[in-house]
N, C-alpha and C positions, 0 to 999 in steps of 0.2 A: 504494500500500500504506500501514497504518495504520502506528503507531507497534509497534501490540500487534500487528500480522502480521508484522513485523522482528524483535521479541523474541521471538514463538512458533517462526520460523525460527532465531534463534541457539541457543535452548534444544533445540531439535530437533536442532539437528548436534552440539550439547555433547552430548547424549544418546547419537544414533549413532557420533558416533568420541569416544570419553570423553577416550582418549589418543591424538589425534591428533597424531604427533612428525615429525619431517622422517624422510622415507626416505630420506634419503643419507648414507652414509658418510662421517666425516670424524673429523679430531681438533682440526689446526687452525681460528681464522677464514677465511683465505684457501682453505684448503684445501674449505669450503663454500661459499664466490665461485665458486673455479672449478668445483665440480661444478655447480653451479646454471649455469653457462654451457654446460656440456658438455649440460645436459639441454634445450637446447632442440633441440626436433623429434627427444629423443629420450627414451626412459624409463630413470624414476631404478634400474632393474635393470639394464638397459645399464651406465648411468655407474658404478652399483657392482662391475659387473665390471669394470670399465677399471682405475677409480681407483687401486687399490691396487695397482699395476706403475709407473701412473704417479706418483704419490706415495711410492715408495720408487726408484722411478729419480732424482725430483728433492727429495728430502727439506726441502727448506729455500726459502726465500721468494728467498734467494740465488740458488739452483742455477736455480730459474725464471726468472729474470731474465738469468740466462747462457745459455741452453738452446739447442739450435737446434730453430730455430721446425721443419724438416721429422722430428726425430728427435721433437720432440712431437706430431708430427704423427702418426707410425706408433705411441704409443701410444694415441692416442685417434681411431682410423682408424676404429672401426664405430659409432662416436657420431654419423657423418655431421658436413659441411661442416667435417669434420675439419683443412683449410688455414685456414679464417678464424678456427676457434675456438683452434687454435696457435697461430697470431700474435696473438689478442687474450691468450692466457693469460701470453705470453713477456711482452709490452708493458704488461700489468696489472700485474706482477709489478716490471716495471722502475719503472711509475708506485707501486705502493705503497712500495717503497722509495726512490726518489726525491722523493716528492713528502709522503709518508704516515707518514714513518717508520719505516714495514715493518708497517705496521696497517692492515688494511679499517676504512676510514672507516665511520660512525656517521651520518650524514646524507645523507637521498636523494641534495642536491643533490650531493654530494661522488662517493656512489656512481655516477652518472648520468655523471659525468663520466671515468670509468674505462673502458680500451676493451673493447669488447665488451657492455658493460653497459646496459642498459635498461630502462622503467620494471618489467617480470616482474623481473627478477632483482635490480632494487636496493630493490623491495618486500619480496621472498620475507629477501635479506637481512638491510633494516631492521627485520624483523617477526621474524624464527626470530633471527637472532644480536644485536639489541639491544633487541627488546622495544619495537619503536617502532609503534603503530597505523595501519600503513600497512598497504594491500592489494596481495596478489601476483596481477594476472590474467592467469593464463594461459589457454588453449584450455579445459580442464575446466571455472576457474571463470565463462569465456563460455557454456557449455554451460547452465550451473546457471543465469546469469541470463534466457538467452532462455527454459528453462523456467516460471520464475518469475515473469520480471517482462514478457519479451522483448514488445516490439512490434511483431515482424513485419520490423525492419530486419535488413541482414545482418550479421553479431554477428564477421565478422571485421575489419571496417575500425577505423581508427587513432581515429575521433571512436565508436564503442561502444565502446572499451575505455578509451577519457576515460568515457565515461558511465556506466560499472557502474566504474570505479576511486570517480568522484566520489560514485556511488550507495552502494559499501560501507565508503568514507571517515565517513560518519554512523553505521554501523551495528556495523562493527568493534568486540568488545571490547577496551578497553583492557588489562583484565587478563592476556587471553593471544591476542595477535594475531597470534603465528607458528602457534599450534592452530586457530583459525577459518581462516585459509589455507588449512594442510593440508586440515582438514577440508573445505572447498568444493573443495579440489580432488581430493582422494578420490571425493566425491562424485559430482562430474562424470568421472571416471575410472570410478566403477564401472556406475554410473547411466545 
């Protein structure tokens, strides 16, 4: 693809979702970590039905950190792998207060190293809660690129989703890179 077929493509999504904003509820930083972890292999309407039982059971970055991992468990039980994503939330919550100061770090690398976290959710983060030019690919915006660009490989292995992160890493606007996110992933959600 040209330079001007990447730009006619960003313009095109700025166009169809104008105000493309995160769909998940939240008020806190952390409180957006965890939903973004709760949403994997599962959708952000699920998570918003959950969240708000379980963010008023555990109000505080504290109370997370103290929690038992199986009573987190039975509130985020129809999000699915509802065990693993408990104990990474209990353990996240210990690590940002321990290590963090009680703040979601601001750089992949720092993200990346928080349990549960990987390159989808410490993207979707660095990009919606700090405005950083990094790309969130999940399942949708894999969809978007085998349309687009796809070569015929299979768009779910660990080295395509190196390869369309490093392919939207050039293309991403800087100006608003949690909106092109969403937007490609809308897209591939609707599409």
């Amino acid at each position: 693809m040209t330079k001007q077929d990447v730009c006619a493509i960003v313009e095109a999504l700025k166009e169809l979702y104008p105000d493309s904003l995160c769909s998940l509820q939240y008020e806190k930083d952390y409180e957006l970590l965890f939903a973004v972890r709760l949403s994997a292999q599962c959708t952000d309407e699920r998570v918003n039905k959950v969240t708000p039982a379980l963010f008023a059971r555990f109000p505080t970055l504290e109370s997370f950190a103290q929690a038992d991992i199986e009573e987190v468990g039975r509130y985020i039980h129809s999000c699915g792998f509802f065990r693993g994503k408990s104990k990474d939330l209990v353990l996240c919550a210990q690590m940002l207060l321990s290590e963090y100061g009680g703040k979601v770090p601001g750089t992949m690398e720092d993200l990346l190293r928080l349990p549960g976290v990987g390159d989808y959710t410490a993207g979707a983060i660095a990009s919606i809660a700090f405005g950083l030019p990094v790309p969130a690919v999940d399942g949708n915006v894999l969809r978007v690129y085998a349309r687009i660009c796809g070569d015929g490989g299979d768009i779910s292995t660990p080295q395509m989703k190196k390869k369309v992160a490093q392919a939207l890493e050039r293309v991403i606007p800087v100006d608003a890179p949690g909106a092109f996110n969403q937007a490609l992933m809308e897209l591939g959600a609707m599409v």
